[in-house]
Each structure stands twice: as C-alpha cells, then as structure tokens.
N, CA, C and O atoms as a MOPAC input file, in Angstrom:
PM7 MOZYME 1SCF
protein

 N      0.84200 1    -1.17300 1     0.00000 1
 C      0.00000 1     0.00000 1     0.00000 1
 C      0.88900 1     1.23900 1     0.00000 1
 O      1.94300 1     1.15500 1     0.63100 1
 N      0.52100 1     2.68200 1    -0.79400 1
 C      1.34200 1     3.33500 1    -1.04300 1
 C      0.29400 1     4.52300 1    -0.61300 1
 O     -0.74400 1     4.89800 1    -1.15900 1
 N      0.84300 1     4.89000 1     0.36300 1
 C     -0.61900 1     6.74300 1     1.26300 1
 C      0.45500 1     7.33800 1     0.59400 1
 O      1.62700 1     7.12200 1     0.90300 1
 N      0.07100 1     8.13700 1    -0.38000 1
 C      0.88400 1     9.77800 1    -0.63500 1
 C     -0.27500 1    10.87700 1    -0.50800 1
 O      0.23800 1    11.64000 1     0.31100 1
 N     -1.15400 1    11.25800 1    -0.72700 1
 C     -2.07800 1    12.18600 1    -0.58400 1
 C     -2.99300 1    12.15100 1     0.86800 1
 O     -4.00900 1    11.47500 1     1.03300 1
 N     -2.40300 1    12.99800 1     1.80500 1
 C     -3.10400 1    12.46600 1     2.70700 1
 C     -3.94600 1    13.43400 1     3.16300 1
 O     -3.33900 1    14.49600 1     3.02700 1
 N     -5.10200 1    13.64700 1     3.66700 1
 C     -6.57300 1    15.00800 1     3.74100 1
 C     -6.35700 1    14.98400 1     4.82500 1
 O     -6.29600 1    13.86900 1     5.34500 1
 N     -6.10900 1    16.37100 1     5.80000 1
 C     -6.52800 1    17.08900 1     7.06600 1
 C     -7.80000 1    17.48900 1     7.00700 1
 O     -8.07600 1    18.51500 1     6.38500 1
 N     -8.80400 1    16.72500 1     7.66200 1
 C    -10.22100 1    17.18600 1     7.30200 1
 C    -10.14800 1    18.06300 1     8.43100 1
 O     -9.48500 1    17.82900 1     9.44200 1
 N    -11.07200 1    19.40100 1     8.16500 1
 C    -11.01100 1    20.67600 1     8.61900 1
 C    -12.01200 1    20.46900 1    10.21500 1
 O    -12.34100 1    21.41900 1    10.92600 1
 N    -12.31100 1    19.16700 1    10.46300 1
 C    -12.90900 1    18.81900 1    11.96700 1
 C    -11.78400 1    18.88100 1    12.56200 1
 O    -12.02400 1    19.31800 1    13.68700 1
 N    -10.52600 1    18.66300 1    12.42800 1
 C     -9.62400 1    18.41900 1    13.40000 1
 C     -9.06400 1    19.76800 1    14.32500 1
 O     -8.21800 1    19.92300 1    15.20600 1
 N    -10.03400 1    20.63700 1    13.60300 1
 C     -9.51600 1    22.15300 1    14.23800 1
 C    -10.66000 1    22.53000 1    15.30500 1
 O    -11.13300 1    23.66600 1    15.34600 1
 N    -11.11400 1    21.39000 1    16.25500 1
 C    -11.82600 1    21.53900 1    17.25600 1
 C    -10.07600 1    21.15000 1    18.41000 1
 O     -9.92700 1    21.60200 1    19.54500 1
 N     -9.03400 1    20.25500 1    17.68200 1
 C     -8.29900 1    20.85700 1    18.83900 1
 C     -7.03500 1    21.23500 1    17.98000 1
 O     -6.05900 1    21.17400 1    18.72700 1
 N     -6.70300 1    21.56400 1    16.83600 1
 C     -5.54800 1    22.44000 1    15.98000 1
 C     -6.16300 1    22.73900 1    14.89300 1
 O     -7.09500 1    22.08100 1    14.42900 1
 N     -5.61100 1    23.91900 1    14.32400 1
 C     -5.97800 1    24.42000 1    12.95200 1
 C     -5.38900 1    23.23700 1    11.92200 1
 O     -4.29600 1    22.70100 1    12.10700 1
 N     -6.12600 1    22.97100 1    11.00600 1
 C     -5.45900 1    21.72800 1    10.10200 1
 C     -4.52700 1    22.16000 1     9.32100 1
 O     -3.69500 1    21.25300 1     9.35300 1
 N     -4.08400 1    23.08600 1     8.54300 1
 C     -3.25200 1    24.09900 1     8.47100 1
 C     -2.01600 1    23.68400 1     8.75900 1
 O     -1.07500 1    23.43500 1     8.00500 1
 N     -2.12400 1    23.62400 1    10.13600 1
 C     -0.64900 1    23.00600 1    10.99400 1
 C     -0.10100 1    21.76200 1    10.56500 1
 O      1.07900 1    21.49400 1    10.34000 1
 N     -1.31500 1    20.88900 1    10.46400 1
 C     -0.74900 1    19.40000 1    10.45700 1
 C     -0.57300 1    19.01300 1     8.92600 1
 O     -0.08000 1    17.93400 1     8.59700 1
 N     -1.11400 1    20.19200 1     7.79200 1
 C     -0.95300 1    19.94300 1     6.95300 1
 C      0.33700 1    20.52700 1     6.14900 1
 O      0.68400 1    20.48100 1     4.96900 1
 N      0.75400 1    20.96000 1     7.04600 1
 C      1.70800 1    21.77100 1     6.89500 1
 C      3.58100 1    20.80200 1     7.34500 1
 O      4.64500 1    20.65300 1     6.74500 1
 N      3.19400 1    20.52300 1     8.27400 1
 C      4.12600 1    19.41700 1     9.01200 1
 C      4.22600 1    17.81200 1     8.36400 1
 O      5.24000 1    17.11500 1     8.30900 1
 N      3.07800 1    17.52500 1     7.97500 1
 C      2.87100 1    16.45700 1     6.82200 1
 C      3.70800 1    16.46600 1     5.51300 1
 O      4.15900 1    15.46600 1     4.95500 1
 N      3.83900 1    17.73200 1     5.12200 1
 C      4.21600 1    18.36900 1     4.34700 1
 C      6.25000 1    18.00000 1     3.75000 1
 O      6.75900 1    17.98500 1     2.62900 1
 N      6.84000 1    17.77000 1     5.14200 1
 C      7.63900 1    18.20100 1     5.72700 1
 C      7.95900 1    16.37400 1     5.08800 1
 O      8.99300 1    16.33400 1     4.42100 1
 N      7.46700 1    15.42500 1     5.17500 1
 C      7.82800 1    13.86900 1     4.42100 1
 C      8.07700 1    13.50600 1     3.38800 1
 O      7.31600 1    13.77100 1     2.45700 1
 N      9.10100 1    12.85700 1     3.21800 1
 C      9.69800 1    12.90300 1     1.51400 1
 C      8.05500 1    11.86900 1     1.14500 1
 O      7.70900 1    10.85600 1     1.75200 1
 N      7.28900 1    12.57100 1    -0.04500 1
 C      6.81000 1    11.57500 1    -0.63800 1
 C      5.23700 1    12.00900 1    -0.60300 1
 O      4.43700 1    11.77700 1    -1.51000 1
 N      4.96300 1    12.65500 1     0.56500 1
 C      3.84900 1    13.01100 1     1.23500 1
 C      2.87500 1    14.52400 1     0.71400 1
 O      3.16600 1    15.70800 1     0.88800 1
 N      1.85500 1    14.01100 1     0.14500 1
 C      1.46400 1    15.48000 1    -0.61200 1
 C      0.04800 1    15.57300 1     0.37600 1
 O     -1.02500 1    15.28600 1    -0.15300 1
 N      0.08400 1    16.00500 1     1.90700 1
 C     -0.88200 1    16.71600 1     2.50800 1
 C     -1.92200 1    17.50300 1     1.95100 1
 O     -1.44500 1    18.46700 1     1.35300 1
 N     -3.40400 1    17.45200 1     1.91300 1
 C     -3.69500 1    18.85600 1     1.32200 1
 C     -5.04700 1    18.68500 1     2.93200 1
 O     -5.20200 1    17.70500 1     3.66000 1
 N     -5.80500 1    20.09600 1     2.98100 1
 C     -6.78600 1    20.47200 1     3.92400 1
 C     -8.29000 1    20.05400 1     3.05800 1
 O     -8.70800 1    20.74800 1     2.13100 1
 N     -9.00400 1    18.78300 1     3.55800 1
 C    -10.26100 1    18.78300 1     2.67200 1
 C    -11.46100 1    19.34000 1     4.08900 1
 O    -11.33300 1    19.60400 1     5.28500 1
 N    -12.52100 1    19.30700 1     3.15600 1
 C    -13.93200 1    19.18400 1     3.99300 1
 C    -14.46100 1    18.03200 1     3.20200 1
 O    -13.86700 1    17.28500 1     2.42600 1
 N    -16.14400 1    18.06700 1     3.70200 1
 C    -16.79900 1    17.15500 1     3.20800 1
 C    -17.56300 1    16.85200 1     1.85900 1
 O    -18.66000 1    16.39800 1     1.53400 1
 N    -16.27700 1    17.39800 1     1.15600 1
 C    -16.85600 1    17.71700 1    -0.59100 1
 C    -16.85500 1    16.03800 1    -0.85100 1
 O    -16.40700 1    15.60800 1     0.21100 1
 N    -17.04800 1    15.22400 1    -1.46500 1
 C    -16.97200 1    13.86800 1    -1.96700 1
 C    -15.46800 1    13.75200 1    -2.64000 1
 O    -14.64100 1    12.99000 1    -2.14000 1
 N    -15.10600 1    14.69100 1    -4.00500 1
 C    -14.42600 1    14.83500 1    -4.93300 1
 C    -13.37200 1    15.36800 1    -3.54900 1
 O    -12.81800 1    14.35100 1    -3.13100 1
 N    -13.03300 1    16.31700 1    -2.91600 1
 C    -11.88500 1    16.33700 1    -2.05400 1
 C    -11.55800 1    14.67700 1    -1.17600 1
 O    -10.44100 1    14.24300 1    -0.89800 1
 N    -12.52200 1    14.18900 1    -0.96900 1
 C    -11.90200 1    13.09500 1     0.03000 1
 C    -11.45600 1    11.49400 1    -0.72600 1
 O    -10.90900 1    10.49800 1    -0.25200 1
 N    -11.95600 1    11.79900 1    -2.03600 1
 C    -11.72100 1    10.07100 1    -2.81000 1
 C    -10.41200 1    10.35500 1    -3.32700 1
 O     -9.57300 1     9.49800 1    -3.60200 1
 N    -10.23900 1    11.90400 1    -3.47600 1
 C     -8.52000 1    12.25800 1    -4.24100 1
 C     -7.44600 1    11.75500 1    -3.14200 1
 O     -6.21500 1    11.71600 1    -3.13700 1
 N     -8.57300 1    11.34000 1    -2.09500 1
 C     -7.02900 1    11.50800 1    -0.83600 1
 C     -6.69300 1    10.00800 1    -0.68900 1
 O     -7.85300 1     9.61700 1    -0.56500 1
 N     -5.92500 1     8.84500 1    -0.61000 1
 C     -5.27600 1     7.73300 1     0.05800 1
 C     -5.65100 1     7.39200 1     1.55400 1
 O     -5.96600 1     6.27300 1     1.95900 1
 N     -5.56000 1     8.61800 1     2.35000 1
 C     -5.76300 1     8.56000 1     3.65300 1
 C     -6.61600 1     9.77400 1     4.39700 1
 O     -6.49800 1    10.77500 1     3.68900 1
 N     -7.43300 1    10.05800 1     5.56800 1
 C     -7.59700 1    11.44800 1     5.67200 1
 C     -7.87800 1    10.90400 1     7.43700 1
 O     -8.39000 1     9.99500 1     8.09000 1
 N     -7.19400 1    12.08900 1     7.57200 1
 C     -7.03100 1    12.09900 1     9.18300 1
 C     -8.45200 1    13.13200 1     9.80000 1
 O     -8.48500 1    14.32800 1     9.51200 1
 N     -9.28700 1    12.64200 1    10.44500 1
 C    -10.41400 1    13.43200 1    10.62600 1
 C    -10.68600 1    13.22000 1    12.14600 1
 O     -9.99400 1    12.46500 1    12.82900 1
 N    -11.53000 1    13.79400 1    12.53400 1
 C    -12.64000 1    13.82800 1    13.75100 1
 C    -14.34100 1    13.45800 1    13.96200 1
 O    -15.08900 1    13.51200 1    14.93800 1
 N    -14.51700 1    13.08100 1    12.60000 1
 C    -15.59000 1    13.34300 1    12.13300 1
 C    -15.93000 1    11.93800 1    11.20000 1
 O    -15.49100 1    11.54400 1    10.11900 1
 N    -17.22900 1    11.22200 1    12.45200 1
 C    -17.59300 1    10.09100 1    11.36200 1
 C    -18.59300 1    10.55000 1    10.50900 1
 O    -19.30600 1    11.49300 1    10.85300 1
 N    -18.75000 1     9.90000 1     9.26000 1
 C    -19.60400 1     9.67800 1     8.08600 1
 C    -19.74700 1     8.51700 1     7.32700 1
 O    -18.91100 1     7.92000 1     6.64900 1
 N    -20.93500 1     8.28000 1     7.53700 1
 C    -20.66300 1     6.84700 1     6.42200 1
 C    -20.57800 1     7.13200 1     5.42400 1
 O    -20.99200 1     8.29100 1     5.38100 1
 N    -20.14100 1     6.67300 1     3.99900 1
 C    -20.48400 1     6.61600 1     2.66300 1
 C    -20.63300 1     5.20200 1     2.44300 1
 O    -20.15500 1     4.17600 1     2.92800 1
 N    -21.53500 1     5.53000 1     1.46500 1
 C    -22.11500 1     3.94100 1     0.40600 1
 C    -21.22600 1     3.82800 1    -0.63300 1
 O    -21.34900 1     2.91900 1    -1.45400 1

C-alpha cells in the first residue's frame, strides 16, 4: 500500500488548525498533505484522511 495524498479534514480544528498538520505532513519525503472538507471529490482524491468526524459513505 502506497498513502501519498493524505486530507486534514477541517474537523480536526476543534483541537488544531489543520493548516498546521498539513503543513508538518508536508515536511515527508513523498507526502502530498492537502486540507479537505466534506466535498466527496476532495476526500476520494485523498489515500488517507485524518479526521474527527464520522460519516458513512455507500
């Protein structure tokens, strides 16, 4: 398995701005961080997404 795109979903700024972590993510050879919300098309582009926030999808 290969995570390169990984989503700071913008819930995580109930305890840091995502900003930060997307920023520090940033900082990994290989690693292309970006800040999503709950657009569909932002979260299927991502490999991985670090959130606070459940949702199911079908």
């Amino acid at each position: 398995m290969n995570v390169t795109r990984i989503g700071v979903h913008e819930s995580t700024e109930l305890l840091f701005p995502p900003e930060v972590l997307r920023d520090d993510l940033a900082e990994v050879d290989g690693c292309e961080p970006t800040v999503v919300n709950d657009e569909v098309a932002d979260l299927e582009a991502c490999d991985a997404v670090v959130t606070l926030a459940y949702t199911e999808r079908s």
